[in-house]
VOZA-709906 format. One record per atom (N, C-alpha, C): x, y, z. Coordinates in steps of 0.2 Angstrom, whole numbers, padded with zeros to 4 digits, always signed. Layout:
N
XYZ...
//
This chain:
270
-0072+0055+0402-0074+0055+0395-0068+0052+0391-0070+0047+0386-0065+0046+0382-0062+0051+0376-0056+0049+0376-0054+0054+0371-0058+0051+0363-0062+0054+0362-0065+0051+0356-0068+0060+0352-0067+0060+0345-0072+0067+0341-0080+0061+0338-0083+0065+0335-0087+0063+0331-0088+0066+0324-0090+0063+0320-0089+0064+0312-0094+0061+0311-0100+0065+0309-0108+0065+0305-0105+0068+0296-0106+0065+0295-0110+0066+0287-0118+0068+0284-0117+0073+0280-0123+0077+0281-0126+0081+0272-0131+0079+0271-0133+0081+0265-0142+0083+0267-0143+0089+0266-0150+0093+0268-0152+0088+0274-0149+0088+0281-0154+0082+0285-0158+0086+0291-0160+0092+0290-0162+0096+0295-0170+0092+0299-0171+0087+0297-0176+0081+0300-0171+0078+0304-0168+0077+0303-0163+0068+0308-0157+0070+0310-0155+0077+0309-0147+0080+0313-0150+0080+0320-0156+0084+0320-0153+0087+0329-0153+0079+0331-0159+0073+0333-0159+0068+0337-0152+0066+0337-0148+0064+0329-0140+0062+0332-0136+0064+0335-0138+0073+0334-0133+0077+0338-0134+0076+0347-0140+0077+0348-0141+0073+0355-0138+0067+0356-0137+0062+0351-0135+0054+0357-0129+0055+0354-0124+0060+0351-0117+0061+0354-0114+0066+0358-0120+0069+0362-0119+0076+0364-0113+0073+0369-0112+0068+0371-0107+0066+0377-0101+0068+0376-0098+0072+0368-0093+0072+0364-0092+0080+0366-0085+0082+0368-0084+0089+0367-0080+0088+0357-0081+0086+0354-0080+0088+0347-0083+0083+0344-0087+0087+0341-0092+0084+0336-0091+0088+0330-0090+0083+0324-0090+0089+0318-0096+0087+0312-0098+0090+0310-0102+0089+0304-0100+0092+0299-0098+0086+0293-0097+0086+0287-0101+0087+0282-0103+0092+0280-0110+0093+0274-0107+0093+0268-0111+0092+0263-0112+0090+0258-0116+0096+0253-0113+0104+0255-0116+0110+0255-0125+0108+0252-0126+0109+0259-0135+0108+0261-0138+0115+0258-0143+0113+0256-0148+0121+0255-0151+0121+0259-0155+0117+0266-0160+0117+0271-0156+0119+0277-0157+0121+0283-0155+0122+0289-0151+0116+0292-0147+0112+0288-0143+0108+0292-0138+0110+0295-0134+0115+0292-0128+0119+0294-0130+0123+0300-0137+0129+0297-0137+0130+0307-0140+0130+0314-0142+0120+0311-0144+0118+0317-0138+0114+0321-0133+0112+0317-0125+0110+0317-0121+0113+0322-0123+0121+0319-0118+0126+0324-0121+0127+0330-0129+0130+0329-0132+0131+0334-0130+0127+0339-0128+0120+0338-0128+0113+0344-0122+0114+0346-0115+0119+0343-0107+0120+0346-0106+0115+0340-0107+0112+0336-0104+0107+0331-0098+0112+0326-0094+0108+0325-0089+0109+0320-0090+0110+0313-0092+0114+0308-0095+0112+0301-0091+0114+0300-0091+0106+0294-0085+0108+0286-0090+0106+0278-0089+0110+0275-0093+0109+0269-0087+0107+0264-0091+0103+0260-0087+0103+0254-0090+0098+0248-0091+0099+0244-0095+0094+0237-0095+0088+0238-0101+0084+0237-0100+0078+0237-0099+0074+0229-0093+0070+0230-0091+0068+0222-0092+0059+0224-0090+0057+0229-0090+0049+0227-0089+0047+0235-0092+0043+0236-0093+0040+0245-0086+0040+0246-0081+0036+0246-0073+0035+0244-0069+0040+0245-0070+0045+0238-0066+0049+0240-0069+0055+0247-0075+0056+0244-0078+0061+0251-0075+0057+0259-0077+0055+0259-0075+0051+0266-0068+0052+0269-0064+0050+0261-0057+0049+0265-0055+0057+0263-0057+0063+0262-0056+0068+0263-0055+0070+0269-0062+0069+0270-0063+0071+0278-0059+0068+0283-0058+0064+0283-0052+0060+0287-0046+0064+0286-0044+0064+0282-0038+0069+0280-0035+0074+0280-0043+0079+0282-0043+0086+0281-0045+0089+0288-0049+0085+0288-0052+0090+0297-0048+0087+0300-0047+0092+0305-0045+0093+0313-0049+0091+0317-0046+0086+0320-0051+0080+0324-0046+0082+0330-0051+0085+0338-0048+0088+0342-0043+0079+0346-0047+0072+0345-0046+0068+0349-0042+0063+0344-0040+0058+0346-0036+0053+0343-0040+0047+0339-0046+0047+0344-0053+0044+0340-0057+0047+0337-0057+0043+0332-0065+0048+0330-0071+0041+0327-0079+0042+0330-0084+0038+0329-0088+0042+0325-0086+0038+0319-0092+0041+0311-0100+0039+0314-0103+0045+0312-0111+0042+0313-0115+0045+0306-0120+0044+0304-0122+0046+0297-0130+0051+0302-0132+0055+0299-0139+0060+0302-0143+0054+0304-0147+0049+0301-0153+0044+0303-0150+0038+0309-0145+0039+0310-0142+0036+0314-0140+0039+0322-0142+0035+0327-0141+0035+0334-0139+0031+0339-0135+0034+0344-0130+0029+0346-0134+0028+0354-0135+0023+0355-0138+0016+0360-0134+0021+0366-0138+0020+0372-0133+0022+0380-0129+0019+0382-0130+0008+0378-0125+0003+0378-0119+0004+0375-0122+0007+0369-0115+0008+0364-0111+0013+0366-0113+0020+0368-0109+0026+0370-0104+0022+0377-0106+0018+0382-0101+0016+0385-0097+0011+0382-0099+0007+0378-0093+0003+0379-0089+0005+0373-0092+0011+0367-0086+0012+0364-0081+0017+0367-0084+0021+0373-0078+0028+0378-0074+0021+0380-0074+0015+0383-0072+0009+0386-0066+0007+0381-0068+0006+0375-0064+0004+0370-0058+0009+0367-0059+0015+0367-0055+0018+0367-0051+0021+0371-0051+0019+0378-0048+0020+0384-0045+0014+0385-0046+0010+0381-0042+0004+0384-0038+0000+0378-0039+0001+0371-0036-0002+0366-0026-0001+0366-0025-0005+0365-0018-0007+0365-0015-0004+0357-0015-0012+0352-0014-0011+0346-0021-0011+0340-0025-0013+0344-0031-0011+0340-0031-0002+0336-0032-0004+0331-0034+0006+0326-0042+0005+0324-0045+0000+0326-0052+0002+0323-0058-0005+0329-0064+0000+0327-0069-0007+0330-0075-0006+0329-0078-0012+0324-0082-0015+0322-0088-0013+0328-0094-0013+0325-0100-0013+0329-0106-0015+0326-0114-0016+0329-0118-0019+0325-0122-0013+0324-0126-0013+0317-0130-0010+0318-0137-0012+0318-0144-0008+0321-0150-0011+0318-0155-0007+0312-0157-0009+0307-0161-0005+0306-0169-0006+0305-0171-0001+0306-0180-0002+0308-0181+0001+0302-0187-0001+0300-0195-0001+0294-0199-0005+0298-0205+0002+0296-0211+0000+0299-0213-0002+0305-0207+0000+0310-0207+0000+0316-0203-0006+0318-0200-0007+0313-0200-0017+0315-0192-0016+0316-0187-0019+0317-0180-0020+0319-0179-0025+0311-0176-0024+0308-0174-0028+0304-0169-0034+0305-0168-0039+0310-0166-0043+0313-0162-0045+0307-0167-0050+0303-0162-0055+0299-0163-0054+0292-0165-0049+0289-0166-0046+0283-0161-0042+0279-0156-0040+0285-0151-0036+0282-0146-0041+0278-0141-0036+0276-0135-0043+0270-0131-0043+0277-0130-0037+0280-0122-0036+0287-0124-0031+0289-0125-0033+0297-0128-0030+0301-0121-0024+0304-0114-0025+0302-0108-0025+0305-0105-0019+0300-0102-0012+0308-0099-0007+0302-0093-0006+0308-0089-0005+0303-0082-0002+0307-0083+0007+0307-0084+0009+0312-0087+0016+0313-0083+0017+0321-0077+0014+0325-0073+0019+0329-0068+0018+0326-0063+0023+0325-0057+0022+0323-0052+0027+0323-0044+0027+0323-0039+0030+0321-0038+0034+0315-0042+0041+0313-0041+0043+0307-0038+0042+0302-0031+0041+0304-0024+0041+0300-0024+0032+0300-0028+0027+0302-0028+0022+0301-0032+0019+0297-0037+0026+0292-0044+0021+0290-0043+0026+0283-0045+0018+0280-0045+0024+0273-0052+0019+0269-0056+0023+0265-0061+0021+0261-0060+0020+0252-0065+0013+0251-0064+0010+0242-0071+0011+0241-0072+0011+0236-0077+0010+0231-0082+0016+0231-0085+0020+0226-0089+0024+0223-0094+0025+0229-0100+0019+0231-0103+0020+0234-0103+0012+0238-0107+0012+0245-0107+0006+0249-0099+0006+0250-0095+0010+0251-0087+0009+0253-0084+0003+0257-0081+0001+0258-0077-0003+0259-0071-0003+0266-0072-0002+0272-0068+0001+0277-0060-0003+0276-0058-0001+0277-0048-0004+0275-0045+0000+0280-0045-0005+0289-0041-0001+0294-0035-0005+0293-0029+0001+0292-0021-0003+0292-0019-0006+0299-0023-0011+0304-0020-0012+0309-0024-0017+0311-0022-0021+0318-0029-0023+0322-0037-0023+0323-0042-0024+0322-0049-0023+0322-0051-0028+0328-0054-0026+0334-0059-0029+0337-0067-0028+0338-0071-0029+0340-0076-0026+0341-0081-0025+0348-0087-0021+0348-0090-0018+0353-0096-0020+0353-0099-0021+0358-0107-0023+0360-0110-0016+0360-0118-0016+0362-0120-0010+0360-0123-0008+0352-0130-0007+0352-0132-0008+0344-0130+0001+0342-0129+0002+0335-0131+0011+0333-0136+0009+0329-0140+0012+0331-0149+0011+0326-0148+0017+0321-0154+0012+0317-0152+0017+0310-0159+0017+0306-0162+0021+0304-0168+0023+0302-0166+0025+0296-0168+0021+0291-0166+0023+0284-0171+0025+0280-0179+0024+0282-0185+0027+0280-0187+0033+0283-0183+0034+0286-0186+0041+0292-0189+0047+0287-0188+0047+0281-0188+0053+0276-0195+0051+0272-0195+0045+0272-0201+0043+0269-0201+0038+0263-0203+0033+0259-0202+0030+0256-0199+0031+0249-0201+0036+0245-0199+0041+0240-0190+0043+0242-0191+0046+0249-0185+0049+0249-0180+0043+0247-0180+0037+0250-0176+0031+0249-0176+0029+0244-0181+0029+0237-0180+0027+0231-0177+0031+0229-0177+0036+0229-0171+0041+0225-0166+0041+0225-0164+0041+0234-0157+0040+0236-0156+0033+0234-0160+0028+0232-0156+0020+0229-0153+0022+0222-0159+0024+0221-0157+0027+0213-0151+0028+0209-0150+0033+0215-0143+0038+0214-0137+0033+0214-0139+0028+0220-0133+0022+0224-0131+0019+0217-0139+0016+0214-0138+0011+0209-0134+0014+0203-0133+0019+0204-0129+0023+0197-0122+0022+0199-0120+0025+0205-0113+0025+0207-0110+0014+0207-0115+0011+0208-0113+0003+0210-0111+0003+0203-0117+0004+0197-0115+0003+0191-0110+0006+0187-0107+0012+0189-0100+0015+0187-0096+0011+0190-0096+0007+0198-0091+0003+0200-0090-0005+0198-0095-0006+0195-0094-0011+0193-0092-0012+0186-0092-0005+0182-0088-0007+0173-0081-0002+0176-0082-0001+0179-0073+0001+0181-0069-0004+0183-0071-0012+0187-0069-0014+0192-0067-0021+0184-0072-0020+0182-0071-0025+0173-0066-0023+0172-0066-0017+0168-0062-0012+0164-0054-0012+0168-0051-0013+0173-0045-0012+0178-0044-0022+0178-0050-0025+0175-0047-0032+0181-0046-0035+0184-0052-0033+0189-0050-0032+0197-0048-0039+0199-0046-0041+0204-0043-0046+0206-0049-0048+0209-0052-0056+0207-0056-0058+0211-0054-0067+0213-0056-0067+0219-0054-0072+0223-0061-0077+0226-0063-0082+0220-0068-0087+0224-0067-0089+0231-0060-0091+0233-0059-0096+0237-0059-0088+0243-0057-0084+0243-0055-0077+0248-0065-0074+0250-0067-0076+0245-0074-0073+0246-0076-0079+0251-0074-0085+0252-0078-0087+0259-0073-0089+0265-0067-0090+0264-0063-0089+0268-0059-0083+0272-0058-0080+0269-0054-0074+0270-0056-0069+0277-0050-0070+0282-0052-0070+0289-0054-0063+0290-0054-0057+0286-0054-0050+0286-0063-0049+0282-0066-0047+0286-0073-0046+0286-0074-0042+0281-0071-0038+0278-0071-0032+0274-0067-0034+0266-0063-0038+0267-0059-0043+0262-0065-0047+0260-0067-0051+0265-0072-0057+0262-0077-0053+0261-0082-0047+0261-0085-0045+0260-0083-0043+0251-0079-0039+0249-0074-0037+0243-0076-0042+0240-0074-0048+0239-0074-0051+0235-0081-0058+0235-0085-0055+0241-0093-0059+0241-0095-0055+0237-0095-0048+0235-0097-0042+0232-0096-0046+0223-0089-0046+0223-0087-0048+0215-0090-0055+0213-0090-0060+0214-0093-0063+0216-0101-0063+0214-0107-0061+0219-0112-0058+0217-0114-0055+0211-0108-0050+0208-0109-0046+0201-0111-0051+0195-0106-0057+0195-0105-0060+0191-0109-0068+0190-0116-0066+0196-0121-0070+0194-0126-0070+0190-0129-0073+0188-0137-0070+0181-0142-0070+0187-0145-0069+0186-0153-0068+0188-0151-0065+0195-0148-0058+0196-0146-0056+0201-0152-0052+0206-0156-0050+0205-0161-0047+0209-0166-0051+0210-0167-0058+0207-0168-0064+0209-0168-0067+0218-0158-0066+0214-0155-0072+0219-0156-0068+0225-0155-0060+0225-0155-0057+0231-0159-0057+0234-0168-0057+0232-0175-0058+0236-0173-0062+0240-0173-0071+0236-0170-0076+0239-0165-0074+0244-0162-0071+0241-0153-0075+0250-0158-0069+0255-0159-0061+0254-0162-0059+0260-0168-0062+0265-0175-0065+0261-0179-0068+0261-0180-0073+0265-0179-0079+0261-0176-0086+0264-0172-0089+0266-0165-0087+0265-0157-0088+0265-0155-0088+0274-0158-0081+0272-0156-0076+0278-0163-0076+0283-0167-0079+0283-0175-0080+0286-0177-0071+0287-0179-0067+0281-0181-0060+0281-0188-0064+0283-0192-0066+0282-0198-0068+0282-0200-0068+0292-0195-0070+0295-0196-0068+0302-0199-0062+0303-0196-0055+0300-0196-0049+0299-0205-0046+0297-0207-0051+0296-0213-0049+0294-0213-0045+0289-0221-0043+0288-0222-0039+0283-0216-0032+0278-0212-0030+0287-0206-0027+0282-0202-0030+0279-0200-0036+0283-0193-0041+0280-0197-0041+0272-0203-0045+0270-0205-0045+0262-0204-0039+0261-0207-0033+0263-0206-0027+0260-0200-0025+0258-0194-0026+0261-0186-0023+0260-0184-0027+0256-0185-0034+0258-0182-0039+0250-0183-0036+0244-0190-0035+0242-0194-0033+0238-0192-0025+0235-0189-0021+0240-0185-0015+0237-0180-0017+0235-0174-0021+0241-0168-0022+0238-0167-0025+0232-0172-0028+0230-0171-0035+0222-0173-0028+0217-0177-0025+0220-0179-0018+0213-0172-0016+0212-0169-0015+0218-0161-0009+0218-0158-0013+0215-0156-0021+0215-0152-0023+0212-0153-0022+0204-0159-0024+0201-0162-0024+0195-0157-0017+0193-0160-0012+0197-0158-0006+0193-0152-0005+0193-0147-0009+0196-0139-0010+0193-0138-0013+0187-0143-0017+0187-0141-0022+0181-0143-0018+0175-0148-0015+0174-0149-0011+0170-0145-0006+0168-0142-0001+0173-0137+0001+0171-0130+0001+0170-0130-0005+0173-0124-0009+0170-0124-0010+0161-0130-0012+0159-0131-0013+0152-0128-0006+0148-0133+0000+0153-0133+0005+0148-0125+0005+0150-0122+0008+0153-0114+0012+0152-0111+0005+0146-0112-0001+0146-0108-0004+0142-0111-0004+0135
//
């Protein structure tokens, strides 16, 4: 077995903990980070031998890089997994492979899928790509909400999907949760004003660092009009969601609503 821990992040998931804790059962240290839950996450966590650390959730950023900095991680890696998310029997090998064999590599990219409505959202998503194995003391997190991964070293990547069921709670439960997002996006976005932030045309489509050129495809996007528009369009037809079927139109058709409600409250704080 590789030396690898695990780190789940947890806020009331007593529906989609235990599946995830199965597809890392492979891990002798698994830890779950809650977000002091009122429902039975915490003791279906321990019941499974997991490692629970509670502590308030203030900003995807800062929480994240607490946990990195705070827990005792029994192994040298560790593989972030969120509750609604599960890790492939492809995946689980070749990331034990990857961490038994990295040299100067500190992190490694992987892809994810996510299903609605039963369907695989193949070509609807903005980036199917999350850097989720890594060197604790290598990985540090930016921005309020949707973070920013910043490994200080080499990155290569891993075959192998981790699926991610982001409806699993039910359709309401995801409008709320965007909700919530679209307020944190828009606190980042009059702060990122307010600071001016370095923004880079030319690094937004060149810039070899997937996380870099995402940054600043990010700034970039903010500063177009008709934003919840253009994003039906690029997830839509851009990016052929329409392959996707009836979901693919459905998700474009949320994502352009979540966008909207950035815009809006972007107006309000300013």
């Amino acid at each position: 077995m590789a030396n690898i821990s695990i780190l789940i992040l947890t806020k009331n998931e007593q529906q989609d903990l235990p599946a995830c804790l199965q597809s890392v059962a492979w891990s002798d240290d698994i830890h779950v980070y809650d977000s002091m839950s009122t429902d039975n996450t915490v003791a279906i966590a321990q019941k499974f031998g997991a490692t629970v650390t509670q502590r308030p959730f203030d900003n995807w950023a800062a929480h994240q890089n607490w946990g990195l900095n705070n827990i005792l991680f029994k192994h040298p890696w560790v593989f972030y997994i969120d509750a609604d998310e599960r890790m492939t029997p492809e995946l689980v090998q070749t990331v034990q492979a990857a961490a038994a064999s990295a040299k100067e590599q500190v992190a490694f990219r992987l892809q994810r899928r996510d299903f609605f409505l039963g369907t695989w959202l193949k070509h609807v998503q903005t980036s199917p790509f999350y850097m989720r194995l890594f060197r604790p003391e290598k990985m540090r997190y930016e921005r309020l909400v949707n973070p920013i991964s910043i490994a200080d070293g080499p990155v290569s990547e891993v075959t192998g999907y981790l699926d991610h069921f982001p409806f699993s709670k039910g359709m309401r439960h995801w409008i709320e949760r965007h909700n919530n997002y679209s307020s944190l996006e828009a606190q980042q976005i009059v702060a990122n004003r307010s600071k001016a932030a370095t923004f880079s045309l030319v690094k937004a489509f060149t810039a070899t660092d997937f996380h870099e050129r995402r940054f600043h495809q990010k700034e970039l996007f903010y500063r177009l009009p008709f934003r919840p528009l253009i994003k039906f369009l690029l997830l839509y037809v851009v990016k052929r969601g329409f392959l996707d079927g009836k979901a693919g139109l459905t998700y474009a058709m949320l994502q352009s609503i979540y966008e909207y409600f950035i815009v809006l409250k972007v107006r309000d704080l300013n």
